[in-house]
ChimeraX commands (.cxc) that place a marker at each C-alpha (Angstrom):
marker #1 position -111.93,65.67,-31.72 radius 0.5
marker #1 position -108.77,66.10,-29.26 radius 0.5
marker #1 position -107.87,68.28,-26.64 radius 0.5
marker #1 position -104.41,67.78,-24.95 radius 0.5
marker #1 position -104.10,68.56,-21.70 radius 0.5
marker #1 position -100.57,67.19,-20.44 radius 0.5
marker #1 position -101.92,65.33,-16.84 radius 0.5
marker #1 position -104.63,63.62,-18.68 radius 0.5
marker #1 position -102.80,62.18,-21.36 radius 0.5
marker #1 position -101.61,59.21,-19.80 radius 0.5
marker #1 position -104.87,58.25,-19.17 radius 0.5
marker #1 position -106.20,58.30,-22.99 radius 0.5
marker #1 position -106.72,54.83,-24.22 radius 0.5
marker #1 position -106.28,55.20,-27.40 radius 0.5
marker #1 position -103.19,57.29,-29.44 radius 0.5
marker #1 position -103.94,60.02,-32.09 radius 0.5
marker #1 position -103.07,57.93,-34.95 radius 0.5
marker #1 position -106.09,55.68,-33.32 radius 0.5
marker #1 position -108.73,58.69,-33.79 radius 0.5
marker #1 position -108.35,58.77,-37.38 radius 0.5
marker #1 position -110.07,55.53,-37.85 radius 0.5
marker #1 position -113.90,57.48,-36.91 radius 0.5
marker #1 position -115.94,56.76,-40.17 radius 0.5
marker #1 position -118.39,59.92,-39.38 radius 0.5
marker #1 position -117.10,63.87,-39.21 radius 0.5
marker #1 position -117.25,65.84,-35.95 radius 0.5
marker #1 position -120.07,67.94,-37.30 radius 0.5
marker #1 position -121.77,65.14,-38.55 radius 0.5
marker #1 position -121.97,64.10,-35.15 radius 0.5
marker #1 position -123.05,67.52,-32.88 radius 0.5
marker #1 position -125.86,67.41,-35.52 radius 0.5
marker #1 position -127.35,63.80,-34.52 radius 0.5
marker #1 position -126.69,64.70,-31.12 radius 0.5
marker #1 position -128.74,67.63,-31.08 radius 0.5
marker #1 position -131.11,66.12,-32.65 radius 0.5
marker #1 position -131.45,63.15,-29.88 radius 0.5
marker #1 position -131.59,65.69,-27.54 radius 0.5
marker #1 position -134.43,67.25,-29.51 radius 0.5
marker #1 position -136.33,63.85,-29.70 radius 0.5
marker #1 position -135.99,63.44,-26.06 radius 0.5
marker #1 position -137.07,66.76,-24.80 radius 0.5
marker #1 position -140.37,66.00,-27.14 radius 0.5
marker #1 position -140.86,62.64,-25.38 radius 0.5
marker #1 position -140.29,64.32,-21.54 radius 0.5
marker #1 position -143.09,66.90,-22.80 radius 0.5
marker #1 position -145.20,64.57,-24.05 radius 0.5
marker #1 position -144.60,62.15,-20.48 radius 0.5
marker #1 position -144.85,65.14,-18.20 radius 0.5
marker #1 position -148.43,64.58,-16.60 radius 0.5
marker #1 position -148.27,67.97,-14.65 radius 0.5
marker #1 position -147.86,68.42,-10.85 radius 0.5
marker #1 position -151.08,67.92,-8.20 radius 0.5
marker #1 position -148.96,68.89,-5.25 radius 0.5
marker #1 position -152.20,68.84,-2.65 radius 0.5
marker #1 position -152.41,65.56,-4.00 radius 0.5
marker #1 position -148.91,64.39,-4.03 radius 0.5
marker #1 position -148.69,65.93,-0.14 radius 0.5
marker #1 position -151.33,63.60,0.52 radius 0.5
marker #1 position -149.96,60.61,-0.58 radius 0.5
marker #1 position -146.57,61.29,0.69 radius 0.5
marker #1 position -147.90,61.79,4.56 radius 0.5
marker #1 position -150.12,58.53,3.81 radius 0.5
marker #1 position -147.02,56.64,2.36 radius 0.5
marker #1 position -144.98,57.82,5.57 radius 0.5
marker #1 position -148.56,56.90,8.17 radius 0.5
marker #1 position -148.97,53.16,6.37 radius 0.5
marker #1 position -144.93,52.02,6.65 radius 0.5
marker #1 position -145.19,53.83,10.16 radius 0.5
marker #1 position -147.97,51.60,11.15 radius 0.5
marker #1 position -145.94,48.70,10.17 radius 0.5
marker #1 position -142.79,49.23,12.14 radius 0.5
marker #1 position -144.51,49.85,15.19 radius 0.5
marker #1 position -145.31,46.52,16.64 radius 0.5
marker #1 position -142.09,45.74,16.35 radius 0.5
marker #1 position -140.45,49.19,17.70 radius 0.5
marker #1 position -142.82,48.84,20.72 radius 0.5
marker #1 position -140.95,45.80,21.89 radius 0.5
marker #1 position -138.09,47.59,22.71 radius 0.5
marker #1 position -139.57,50.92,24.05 radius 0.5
marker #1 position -142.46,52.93,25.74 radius 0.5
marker #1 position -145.38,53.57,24.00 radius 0.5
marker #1 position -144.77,57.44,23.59 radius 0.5
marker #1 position -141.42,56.97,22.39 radius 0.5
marker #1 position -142.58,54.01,19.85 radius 0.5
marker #1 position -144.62,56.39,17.72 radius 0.5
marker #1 position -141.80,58.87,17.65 radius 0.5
marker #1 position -139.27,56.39,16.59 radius 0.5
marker #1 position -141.58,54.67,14.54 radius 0.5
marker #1 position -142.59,57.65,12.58 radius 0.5
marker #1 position -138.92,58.50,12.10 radius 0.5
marker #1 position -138.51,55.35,10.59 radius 0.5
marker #1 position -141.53,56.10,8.39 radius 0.5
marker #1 position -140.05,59.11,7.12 radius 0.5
marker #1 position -136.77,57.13,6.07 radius 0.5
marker #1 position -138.16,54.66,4.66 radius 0.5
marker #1 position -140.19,57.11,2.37 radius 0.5
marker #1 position -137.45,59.35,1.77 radius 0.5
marker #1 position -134.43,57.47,1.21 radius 0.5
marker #1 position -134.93,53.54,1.09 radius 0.5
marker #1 position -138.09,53.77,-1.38 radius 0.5
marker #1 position -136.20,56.03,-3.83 radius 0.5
marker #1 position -133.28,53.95,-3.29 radius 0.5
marker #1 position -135.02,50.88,-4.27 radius 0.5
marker #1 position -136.66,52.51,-7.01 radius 0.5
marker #1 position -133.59,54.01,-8.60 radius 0.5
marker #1 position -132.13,50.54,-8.57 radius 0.5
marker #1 position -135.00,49.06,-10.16 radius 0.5
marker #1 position -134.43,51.44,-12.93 radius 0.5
marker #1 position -130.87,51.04,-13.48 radius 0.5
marker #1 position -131.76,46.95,-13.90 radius 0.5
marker #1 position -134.70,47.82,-16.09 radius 0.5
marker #1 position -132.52,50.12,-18.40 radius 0.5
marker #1 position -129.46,47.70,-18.54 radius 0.5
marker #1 position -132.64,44.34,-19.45 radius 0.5
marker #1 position -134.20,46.69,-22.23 radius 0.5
marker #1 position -130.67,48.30,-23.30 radius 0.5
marker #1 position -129.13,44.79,-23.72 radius 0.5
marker #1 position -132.15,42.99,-25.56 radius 0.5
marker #1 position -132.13,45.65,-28.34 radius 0.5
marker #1 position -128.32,46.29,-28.45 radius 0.5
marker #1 position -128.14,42.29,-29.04 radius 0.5
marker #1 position -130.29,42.19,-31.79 radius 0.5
marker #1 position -129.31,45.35,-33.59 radius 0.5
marker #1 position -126.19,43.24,-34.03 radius 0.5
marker #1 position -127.41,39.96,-34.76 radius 0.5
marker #1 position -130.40,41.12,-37.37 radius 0.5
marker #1 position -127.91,42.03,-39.99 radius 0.5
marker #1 position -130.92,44.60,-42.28 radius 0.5
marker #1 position -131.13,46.28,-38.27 radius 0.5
marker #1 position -127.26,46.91,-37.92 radius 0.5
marker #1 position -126.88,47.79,-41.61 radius 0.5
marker #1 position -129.31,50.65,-41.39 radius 0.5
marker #1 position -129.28,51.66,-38.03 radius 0.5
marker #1 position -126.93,50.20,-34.93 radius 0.5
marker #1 position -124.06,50.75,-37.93 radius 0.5
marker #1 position -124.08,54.42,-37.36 radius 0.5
marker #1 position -123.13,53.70,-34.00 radius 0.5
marker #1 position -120.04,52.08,-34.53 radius 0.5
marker #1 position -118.74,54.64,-37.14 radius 0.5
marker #1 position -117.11,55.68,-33.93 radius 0.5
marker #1 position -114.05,53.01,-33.57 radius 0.5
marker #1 position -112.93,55.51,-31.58 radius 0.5
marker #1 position -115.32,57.28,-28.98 radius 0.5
marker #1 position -115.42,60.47,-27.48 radius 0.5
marker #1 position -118.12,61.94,-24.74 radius 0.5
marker #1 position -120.56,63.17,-26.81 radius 0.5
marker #1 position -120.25,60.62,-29.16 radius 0.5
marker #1 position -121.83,58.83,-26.77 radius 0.5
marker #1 position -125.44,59.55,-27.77 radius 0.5
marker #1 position -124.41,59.57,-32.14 radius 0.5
marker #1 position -127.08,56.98,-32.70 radius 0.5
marker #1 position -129.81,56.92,-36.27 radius 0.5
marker #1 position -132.67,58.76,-34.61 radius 0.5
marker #1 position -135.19,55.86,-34.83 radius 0.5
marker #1 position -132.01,53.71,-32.64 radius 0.5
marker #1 position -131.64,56.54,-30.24 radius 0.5
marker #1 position -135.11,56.90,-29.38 radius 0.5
marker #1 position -136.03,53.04,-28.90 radius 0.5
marker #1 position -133.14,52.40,-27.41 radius 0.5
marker #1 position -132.30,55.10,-25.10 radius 0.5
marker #1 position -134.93,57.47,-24.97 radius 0.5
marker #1 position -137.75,54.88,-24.44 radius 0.5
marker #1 position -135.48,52.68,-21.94 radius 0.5
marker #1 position -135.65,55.34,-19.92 radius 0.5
marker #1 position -138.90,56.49,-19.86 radius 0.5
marker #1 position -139.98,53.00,-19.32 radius 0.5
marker #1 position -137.87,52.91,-16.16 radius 0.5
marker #1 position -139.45,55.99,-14.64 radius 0.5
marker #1 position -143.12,54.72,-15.40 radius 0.5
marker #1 position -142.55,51.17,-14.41 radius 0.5
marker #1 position -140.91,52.23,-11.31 radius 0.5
marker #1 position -142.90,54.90,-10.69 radius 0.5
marker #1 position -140.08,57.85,-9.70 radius 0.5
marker #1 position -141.05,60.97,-8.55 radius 0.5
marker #1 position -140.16,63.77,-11.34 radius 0.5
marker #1 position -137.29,64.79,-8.70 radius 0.5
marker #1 position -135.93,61.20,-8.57 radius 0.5
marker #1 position -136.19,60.31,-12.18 radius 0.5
marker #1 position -134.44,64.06,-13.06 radius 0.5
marker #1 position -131.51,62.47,-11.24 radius 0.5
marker #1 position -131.78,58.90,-12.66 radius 0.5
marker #1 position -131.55,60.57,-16.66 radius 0.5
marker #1 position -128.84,63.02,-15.15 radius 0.5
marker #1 position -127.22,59.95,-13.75 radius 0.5
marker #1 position -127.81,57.57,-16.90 radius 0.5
marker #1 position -126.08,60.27,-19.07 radius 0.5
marker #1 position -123.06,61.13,-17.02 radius 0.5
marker #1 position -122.39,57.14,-16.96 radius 0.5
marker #1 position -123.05,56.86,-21.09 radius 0.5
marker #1 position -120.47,60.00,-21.42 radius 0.5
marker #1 position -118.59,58.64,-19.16 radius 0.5
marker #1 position -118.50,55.29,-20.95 radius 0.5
marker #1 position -117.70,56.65,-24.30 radius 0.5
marker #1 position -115.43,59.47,-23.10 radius 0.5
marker #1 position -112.00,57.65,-24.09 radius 0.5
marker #1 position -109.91,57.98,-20.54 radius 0.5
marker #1 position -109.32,55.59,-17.70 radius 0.5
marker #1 position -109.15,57.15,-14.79 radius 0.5
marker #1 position -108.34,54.71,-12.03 radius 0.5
marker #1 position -109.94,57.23,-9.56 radius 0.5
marker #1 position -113.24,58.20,-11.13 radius 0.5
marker #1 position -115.65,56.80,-9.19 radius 0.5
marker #1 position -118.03,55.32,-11.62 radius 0.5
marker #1 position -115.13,53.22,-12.57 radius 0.5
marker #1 position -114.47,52.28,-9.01 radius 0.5
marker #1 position -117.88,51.20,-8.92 radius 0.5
marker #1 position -118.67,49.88,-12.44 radius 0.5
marker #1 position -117.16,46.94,-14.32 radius 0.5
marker #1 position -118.99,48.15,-17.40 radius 0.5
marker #1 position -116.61,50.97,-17.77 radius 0.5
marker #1 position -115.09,52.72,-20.50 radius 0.5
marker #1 position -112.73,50.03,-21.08 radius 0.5
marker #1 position -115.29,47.43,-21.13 radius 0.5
marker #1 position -117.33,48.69,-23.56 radius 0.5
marker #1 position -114.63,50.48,-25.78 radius 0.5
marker #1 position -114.25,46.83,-26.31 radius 0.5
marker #1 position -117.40,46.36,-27.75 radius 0.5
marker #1 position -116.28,49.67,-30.28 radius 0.5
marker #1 position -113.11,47.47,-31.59 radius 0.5
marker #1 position -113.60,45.00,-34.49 radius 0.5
marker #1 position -112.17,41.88,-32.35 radius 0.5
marker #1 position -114.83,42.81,-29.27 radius 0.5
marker #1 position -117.72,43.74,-31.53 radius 0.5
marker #1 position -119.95,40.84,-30.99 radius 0.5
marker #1 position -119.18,41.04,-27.46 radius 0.5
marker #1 position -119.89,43.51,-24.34 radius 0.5
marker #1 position -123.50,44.45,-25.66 radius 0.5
marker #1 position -124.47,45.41,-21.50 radius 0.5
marker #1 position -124.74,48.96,-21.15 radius 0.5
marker #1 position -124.63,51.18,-19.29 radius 0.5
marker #1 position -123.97,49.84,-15.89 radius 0.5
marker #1 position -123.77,46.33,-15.01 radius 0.5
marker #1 position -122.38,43.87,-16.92 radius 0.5
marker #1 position -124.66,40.75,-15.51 radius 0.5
marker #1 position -126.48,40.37,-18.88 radius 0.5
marker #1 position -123.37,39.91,-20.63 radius 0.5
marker #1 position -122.02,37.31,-18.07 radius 0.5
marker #1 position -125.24,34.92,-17.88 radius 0.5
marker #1 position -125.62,34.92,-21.59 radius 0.5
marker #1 position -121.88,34.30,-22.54 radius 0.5
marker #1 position -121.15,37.40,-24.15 radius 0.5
marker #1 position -118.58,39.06,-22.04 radius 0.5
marker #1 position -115.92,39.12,-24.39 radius 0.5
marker #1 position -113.50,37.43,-22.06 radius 0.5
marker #1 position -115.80,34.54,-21.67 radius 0.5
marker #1 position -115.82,34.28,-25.42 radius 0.5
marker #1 position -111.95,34.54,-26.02 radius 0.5
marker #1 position -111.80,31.78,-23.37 radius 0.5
marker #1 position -114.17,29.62,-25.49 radius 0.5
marker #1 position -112.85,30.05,-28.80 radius 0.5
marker #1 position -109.77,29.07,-26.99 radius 0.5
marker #1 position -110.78,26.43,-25.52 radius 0.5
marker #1 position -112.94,24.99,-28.73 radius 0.5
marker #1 position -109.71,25.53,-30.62 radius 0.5
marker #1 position -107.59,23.44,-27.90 radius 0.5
marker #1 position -110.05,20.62,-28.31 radius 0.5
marker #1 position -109.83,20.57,-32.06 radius 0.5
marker #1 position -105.60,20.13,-31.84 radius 0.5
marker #1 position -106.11,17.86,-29.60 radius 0.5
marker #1 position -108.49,15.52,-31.66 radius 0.5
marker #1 position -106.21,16.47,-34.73 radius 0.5
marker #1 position -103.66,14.96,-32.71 radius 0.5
marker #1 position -105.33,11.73,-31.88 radius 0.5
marker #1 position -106.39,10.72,-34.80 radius 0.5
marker link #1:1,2 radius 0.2
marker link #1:2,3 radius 0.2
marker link #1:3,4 radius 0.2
marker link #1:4,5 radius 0.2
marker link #1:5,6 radius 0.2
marker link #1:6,7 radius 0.2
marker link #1:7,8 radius 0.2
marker link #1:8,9 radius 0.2
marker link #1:9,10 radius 0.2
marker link #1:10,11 radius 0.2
marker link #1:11,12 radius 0.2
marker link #1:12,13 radius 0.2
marker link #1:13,14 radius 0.2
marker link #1:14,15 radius 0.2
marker link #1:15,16 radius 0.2
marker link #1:16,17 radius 0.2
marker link #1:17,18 radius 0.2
marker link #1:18,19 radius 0.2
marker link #1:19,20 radius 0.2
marker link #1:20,21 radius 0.2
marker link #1:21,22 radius 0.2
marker link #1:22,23 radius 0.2
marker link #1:23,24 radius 0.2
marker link #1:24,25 radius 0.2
marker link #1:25,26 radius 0.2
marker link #1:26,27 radius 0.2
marker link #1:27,28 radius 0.2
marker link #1:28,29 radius 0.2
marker link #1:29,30 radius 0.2
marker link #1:30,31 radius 0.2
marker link #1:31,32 radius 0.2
marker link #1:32,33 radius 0.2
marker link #1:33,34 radius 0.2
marker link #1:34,35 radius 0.2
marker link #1:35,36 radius 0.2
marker link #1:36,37 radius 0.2
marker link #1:37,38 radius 0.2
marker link #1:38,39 radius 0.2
marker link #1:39,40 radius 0.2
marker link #1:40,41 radius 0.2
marker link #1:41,42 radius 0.2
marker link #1:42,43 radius 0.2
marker link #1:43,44 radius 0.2
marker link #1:44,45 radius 0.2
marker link #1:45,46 radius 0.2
marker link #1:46,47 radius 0.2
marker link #1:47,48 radius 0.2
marker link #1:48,49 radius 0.2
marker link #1:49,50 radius 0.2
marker link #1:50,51 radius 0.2
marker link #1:51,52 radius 0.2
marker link #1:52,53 radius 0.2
marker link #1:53,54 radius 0.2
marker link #1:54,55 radius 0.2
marker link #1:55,56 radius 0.2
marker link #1:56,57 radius 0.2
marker link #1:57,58 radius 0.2
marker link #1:58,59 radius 0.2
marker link #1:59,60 radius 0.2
marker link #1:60,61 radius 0.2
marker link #1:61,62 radius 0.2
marker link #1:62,63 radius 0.2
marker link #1:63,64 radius 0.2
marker link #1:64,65 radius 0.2
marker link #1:65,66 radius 0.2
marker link #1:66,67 radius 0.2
marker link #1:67,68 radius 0.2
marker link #1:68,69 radius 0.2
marker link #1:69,70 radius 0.2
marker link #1:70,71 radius 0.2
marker link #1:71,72 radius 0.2
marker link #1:72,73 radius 0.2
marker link #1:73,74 radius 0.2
marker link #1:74,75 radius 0.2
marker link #1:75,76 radius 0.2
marker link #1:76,77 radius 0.2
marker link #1:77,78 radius 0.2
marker link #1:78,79 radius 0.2
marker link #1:79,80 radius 0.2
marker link #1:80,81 radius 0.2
marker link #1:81,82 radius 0.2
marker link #1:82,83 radius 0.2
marker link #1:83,84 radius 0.2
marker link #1:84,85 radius 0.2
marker link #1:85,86 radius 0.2
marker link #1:86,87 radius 0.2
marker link #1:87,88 radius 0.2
marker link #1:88,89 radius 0.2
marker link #1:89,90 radius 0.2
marker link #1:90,91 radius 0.2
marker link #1:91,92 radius 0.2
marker link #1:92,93 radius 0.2
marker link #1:93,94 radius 0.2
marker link #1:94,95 radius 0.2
marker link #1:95,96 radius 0.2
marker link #1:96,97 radius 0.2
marker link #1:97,98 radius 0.2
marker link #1:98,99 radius 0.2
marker link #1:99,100 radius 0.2
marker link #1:100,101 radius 0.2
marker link #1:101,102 radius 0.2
marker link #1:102,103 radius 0.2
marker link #1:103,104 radius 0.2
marker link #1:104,105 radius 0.2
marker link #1:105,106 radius 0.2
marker link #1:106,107 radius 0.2
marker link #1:107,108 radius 0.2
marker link #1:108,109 radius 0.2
marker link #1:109,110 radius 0.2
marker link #1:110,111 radius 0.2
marker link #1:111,112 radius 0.2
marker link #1:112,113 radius 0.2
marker link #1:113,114 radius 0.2
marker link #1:114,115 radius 0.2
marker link #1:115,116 radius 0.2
marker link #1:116,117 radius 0.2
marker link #1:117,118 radius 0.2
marker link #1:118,119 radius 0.2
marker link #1:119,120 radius 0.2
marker link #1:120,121 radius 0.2
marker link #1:121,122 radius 0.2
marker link #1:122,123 radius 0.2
marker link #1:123,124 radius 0.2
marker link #1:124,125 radius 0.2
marker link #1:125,126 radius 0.2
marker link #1:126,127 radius 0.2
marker link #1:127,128 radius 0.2
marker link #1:128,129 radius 0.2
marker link #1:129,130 radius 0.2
marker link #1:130,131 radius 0.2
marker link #1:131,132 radius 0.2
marker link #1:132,133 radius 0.2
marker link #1:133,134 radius 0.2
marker link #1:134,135 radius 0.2
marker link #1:135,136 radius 0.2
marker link #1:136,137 radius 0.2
marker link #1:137,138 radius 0.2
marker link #1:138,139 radius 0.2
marker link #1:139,140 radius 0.2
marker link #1:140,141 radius 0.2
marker link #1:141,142 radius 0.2
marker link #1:142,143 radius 0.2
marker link #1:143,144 radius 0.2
marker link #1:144,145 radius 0.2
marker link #1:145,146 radius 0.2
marker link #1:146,147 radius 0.2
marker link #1:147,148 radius 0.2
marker link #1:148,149 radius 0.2
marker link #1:149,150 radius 0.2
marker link #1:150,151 radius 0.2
marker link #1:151,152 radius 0.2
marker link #1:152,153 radius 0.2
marker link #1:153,154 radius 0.2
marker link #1:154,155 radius 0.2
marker link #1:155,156 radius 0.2
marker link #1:156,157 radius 0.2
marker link #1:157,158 radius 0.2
marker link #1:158,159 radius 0.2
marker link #1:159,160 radius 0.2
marker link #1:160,161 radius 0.2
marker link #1:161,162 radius 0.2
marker link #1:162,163 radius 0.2
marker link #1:163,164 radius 0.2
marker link #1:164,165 radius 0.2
marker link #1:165,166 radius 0.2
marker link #1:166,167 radius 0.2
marker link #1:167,168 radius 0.2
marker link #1:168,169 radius 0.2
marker link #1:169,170 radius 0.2
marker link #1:170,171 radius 0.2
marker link #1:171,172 radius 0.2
marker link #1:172,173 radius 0.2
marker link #1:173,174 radius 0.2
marker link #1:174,175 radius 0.2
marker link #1:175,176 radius 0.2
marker link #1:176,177 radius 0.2
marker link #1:177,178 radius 0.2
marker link #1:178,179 radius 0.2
marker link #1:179,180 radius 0.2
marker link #1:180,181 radius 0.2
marker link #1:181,182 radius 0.2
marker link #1:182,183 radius 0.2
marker link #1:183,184 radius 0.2
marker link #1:184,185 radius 0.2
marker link #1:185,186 radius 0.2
marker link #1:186,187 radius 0.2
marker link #1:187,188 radius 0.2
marker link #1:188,189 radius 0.2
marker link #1:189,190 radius 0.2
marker link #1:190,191 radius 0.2
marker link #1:191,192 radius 0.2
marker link #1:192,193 radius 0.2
marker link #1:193,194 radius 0.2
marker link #1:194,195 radius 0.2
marker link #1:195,196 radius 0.2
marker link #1:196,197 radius 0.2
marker link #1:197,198 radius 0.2
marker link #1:198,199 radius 0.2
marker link #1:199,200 radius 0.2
marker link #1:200,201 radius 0.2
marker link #1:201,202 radius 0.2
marker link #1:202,203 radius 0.2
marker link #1:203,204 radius 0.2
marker link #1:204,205 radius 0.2
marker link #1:205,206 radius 0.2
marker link #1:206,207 radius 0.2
marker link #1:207,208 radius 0.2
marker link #1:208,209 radius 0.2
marker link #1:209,210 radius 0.2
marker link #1:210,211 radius 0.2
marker link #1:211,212 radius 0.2
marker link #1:212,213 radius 0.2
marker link #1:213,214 radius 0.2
marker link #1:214,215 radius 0.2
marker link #1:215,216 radius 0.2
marker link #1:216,217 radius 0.2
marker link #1:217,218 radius 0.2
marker link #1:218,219 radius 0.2
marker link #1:219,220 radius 0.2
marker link #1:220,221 radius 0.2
marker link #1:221,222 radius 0.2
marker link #1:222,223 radius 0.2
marker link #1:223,224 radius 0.2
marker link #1:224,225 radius 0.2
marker link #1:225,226 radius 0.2
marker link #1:226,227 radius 0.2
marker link #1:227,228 radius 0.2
marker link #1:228,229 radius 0.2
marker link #1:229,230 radius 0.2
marker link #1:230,231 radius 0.2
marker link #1:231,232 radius 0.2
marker link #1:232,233 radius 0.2
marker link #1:233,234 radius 0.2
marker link #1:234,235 radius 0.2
marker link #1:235,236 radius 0.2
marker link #1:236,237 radius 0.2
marker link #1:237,238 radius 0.2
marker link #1:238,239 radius 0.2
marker link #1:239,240 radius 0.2
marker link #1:240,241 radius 0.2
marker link #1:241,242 radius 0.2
marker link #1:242,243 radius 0.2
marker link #1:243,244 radius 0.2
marker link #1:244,245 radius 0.2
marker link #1:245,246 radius 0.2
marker link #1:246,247 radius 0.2
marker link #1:247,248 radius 0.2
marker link #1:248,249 radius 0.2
marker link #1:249,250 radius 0.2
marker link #1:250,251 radius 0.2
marker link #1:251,252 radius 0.2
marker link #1:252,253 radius 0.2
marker link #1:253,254 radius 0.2
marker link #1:254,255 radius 0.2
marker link #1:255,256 radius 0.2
marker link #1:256,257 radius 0.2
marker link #1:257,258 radius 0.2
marker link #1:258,259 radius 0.2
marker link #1:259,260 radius 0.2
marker link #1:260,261 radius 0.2
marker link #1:261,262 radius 0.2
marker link #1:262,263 radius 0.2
marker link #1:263,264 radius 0.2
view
């Protein structure tokens, strides 16, 4: 699938000719989609657990009292007693409202990338797993945005539809915050797949597991590197798998072997 539009062009990272090495039709690949999407709206049904808000009010102005209670020993130092309950409960409803959710979408993101990275290793190194299932995958050589979520059903639901849900639970987002973190997770998966490099987007800016990286990972000389996904690329880098760190070693081991060639 290609649309040309003149600006963009120079940003494309691959050429046409490049395209026509996709093993799997455009159709072929709205269907899966669709049926992901199907799959996961199934799974957010069956995770919704309904909305107490009486009860959730409570525990919100008890969440806000008990980290209120906590800063103000220490806010009390520097002010009057008045103003120390006013600052302090200020700082109880940031805490609550911003650093918590902060914390906990971060949490999530590291949970996603451990559980993403485990089974995206495997599915490549248990050959009767790839074969079957991670294969379909990498029928795309040559990504596009959608293509992003083209997985075998069974693969899309362990891998990304129960990565995430297992983020939200562990973490334990509200349904506001965790509607962002999925809205987030796919715009950075599209994003990843999408097949430009724009030097200004800011998830490249502020990713190294961009769509270069991992397009990578979609070429036969990367494919048994770059498994991270789909934001940090720390996995990859304490395990040896970046594929820069494994040019660098084949290089190196090959360097070595000249070099006892030559002594002998």
């Amino acid at each position: 699938m290609k649309l040309n539009i003149p600006f963009f062009e120079q940003y494309r990272i691959h050429s046409p000719e490049d395209q026509k090495r996709n093993k799997v039709s455009f159709i072929k690949v709205l269907v899966m989609v669709a049926l992901q999407h199907v799959v996961q709206i199934i799974l957010g049904i069956a995770l919704f657990k309904g909305v107490d808000h009486a009860a959730d009010q409570l525990k919100y102005e008890e969440a806000i009292v008990k980290y209120s209670t906590l800063v103000l020993p220490i806010v009390n130092q520097f002010t009057l007693d008045k103003q120390g309950y006013i600052i302090a409960n200020q700082i109880g409803l940031f805490i609550q409202n911003f650093l918590v959710p902060t914390i906990q979408f971060f949490i999530a993101m590291f949970i996603v990338d451990t559980h993403q990275y485990v089974l995206h290793r495997m599915a490549h190194t248990i050959k009767f797993v790839y074969k079957y299932m991670h294969s379909h995958h990498h029928r795309l050589y040559v990504p596009y945005a959608f293509g992003a979520l083209y997985n075998h059903p069974l693969e899309g639901f362990l891998l990304d539809s129960c990565g995430a849900a297992l983020a939200f639970e562990l973490t334990g987002m509200s349904p506001r915050l965790g509607m962002y973190f999925f809205t987030f997770s796919t715009l950075k998966t599209v994003n990843d797949h999408c097949g430009y490099y724009f030097p200004w987007d800011p998830l490249t800016v502020c990713f190294g597991n961009n769509v270069i990286y991992h397009d990578i990972h979609h070429q036969p000389h990367g494919i048994k590197t770059n498994f991270a996904q789909p934001f940090f690329t720390f996995w990859d880098r304490l395990l040896n798998t970046e594929y820069h760190q494994v040019v660098k070693a084949k290089a190196e081991t090959k360097a070595k072997a000249k070099s006892a060639e030559k002594s002998q």
